[in-house]
C-alpha positions as CSV (number, residue, x, y, z in Angstrom):
1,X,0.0,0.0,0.0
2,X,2.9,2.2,0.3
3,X,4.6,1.5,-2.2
4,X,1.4,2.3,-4.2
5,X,0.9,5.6,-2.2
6,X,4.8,7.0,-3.3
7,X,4.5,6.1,-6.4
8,X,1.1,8.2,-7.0
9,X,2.3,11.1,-5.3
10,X,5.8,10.9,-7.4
11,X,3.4,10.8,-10.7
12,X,0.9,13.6,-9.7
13,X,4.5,15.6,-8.6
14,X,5.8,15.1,-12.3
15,X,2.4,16.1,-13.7
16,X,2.2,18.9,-11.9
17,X,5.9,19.8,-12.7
18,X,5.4,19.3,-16.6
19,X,1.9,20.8,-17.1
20,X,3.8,24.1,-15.1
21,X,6.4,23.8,-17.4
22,X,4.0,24.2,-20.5
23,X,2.3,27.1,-18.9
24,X,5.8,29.1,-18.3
25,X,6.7,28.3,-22.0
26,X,3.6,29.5,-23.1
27,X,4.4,33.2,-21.7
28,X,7.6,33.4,-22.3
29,X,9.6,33.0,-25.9
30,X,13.1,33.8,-27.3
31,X,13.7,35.4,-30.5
32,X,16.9,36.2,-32.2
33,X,17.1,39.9,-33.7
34,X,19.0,42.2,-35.4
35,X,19.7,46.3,-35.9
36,X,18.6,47.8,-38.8
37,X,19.5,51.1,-39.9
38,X,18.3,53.0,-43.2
39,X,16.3,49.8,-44.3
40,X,19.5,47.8,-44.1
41,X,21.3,45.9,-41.3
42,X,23.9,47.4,-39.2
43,X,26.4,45.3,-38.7
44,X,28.3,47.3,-36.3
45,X,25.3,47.9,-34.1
46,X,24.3,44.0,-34.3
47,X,27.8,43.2,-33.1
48,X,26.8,44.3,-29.7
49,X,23.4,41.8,-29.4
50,X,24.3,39.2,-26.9
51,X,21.6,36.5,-27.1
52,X,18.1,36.5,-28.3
53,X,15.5,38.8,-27.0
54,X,13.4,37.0,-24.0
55,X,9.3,38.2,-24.5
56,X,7.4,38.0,-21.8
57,X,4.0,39.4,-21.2
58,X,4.3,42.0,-23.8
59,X,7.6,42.8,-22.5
60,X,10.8,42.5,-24.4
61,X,14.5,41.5,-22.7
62,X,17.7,42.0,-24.8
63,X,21.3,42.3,-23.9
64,X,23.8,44.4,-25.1
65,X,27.9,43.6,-25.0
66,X,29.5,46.7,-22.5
67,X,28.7,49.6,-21.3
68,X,28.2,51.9,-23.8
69,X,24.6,52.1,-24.0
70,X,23.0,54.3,-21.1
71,X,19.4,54.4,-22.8
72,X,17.0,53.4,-25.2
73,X,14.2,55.2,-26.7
74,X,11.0,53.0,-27.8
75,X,7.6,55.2,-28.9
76,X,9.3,58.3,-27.0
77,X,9.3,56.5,-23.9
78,X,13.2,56.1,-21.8
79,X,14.2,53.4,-20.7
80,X,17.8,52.8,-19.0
81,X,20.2,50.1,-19.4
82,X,20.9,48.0,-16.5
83,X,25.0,47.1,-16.8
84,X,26.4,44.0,-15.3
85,X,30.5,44.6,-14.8
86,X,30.2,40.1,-14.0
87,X,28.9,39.9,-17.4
88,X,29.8,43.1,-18.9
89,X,26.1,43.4,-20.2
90,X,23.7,46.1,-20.4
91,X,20.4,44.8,-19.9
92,X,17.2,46.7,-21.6
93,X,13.2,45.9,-20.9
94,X,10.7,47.6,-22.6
95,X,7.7,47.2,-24.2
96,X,6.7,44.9,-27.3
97,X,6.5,41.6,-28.9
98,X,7.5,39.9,-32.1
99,X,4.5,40.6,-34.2
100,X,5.9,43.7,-35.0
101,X,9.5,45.5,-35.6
102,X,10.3,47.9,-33.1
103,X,12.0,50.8,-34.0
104,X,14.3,52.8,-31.3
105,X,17.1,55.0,-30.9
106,X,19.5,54.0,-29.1
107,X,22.0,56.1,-27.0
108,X,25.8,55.5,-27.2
109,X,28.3,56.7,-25.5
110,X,31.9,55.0,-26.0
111,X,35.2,56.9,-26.4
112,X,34.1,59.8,-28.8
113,X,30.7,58.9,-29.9
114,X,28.5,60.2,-28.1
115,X,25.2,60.4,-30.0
116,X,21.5,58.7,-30.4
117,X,20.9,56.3,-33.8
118,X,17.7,55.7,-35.0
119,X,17.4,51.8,-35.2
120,X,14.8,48.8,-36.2
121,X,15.2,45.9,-34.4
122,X,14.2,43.5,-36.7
123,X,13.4,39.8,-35.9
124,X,15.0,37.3,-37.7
């Protein structure tokens, strides 16, 4: 009887465990991306993307390589970068989802630039 016992409650653990797992995957996605810039991509720019985007709940992750990149623009709204000096990445959420491109400008500031380019991030 106990053996019988264990081994439902080990079953209904891993049910519960998988059917949670679904639901997580079901808000939350990766996408890869890249920059564009006058219609075309920007390689330089795109050079920077760490990993693909993480959506969640109409919110949009990405990571940047260093610490160049104080701010982002997205519909006029600020949002600031988030640096990590462990992982020397600059963290961005703001809003969005892959439906659509989002266009943005993106502040840089490294050695002498020092300046705001319009970009689309594009999903690929």
């Amino acid at each position: 009887m106990t053996k019988v016992l264990k081994r439902s409650l080990t079953m209904t653990l891993m049910l519960m465990v998988l059917v949670m797992a679904m639901a997580a995957s079901a808000f939350a996605a990766t996408q890869n991306y890249k920059f564009y810039y006058g219609g075309v991509e920007h390689a330089h720019s795109s050079s920077y993307i760490s990993g693909p985007a993480d959506i969640t709940s109409g919110q949009v992750t990405i990571k940047l390589t260093g610490n160049y990149f104080p701010e982002v623009k997205v519909g006029g709204v600020s949002y600031f970068g988030s640096y990590n000096s462990g992982t020397n990445l600059t963290t961005f959420v703001f809003p969005g989802s892959t439906s659509s491109d989002i266009p943005l400008d993106l502040k840089v500031v490294a050695g002498p630039h020092n300046r705001t380019y319009s970009l689309v991030l594009t999903w690929v």
